[in-house]
matplotlib code that plots the C-alpha trace (Angstrom):
import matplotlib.pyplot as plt

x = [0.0, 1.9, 0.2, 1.5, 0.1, -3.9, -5.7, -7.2, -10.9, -10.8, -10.8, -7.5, -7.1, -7.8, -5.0, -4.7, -1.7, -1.3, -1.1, 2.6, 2.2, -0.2, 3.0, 4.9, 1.9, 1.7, -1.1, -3.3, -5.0, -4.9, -8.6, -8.3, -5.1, -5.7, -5.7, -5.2, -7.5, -7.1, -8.8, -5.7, -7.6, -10.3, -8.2, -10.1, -9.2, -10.6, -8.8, -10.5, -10.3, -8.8, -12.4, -14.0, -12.6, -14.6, -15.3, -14.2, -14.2, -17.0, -17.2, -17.6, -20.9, -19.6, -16.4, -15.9, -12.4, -13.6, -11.7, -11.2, -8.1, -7.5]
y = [0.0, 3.0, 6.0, 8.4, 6.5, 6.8, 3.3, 1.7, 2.0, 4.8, 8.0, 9.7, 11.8, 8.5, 7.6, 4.2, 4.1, 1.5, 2.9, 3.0, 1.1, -1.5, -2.6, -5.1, -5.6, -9.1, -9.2, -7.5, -9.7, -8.8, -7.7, -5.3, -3.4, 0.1, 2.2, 5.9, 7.0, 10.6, 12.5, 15.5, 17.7, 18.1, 17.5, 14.8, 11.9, 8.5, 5.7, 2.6, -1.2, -3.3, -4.6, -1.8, -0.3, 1.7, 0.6, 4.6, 7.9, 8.2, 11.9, 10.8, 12.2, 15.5, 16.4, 18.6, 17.4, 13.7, 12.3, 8.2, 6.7, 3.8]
z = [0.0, -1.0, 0.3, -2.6, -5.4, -6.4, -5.8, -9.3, -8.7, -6.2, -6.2, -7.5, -4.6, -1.7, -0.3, 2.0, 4.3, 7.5, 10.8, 11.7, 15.2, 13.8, 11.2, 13.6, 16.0, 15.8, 18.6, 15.6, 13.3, 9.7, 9.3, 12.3, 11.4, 11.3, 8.3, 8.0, 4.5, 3.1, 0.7, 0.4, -1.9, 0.8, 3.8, 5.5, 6.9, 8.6, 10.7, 10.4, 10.4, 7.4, 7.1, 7.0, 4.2, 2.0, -2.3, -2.9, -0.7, 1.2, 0.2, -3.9, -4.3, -2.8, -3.5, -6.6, -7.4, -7.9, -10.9, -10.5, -11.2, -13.7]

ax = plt.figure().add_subplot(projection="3d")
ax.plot(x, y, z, "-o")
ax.set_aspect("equal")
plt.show()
């Protein structure tokens, strides 16, 4: 997951990058590994779950800068 490159599928301004102390947390299962998710044309920004992550920005609908990468 590099958190400079735009995610096929997603918007082009998502960005996906694991939580730094979740890396060599071995007590973490996969699934609930935290990851920080940033739209940096808007300046928002989610942590969640592995599991939980979204199909595309939850902001798609709204944001004015949505292009999709591919």
């Amino acid at each position: 997951m590099d958190a400079f490159s735009p995610i096929r599928g997603k918007c082009q301004y998502w960005r996906e990058q694991q939580n730094v102390d979740d890396i060599y947390d071995t007590s973490i299962k996969k699934d609930e590994k935290r990851i920080v998710c940033t739209c940096f044309v808007e300046g928002d920004m989610w942590l969640m779950q592995s599991k939980e992550l979204p199909p595309d920005c939850p902001k798609r609908y709204k944001c004015r800068y949505y292009v999709p990468a591919g």
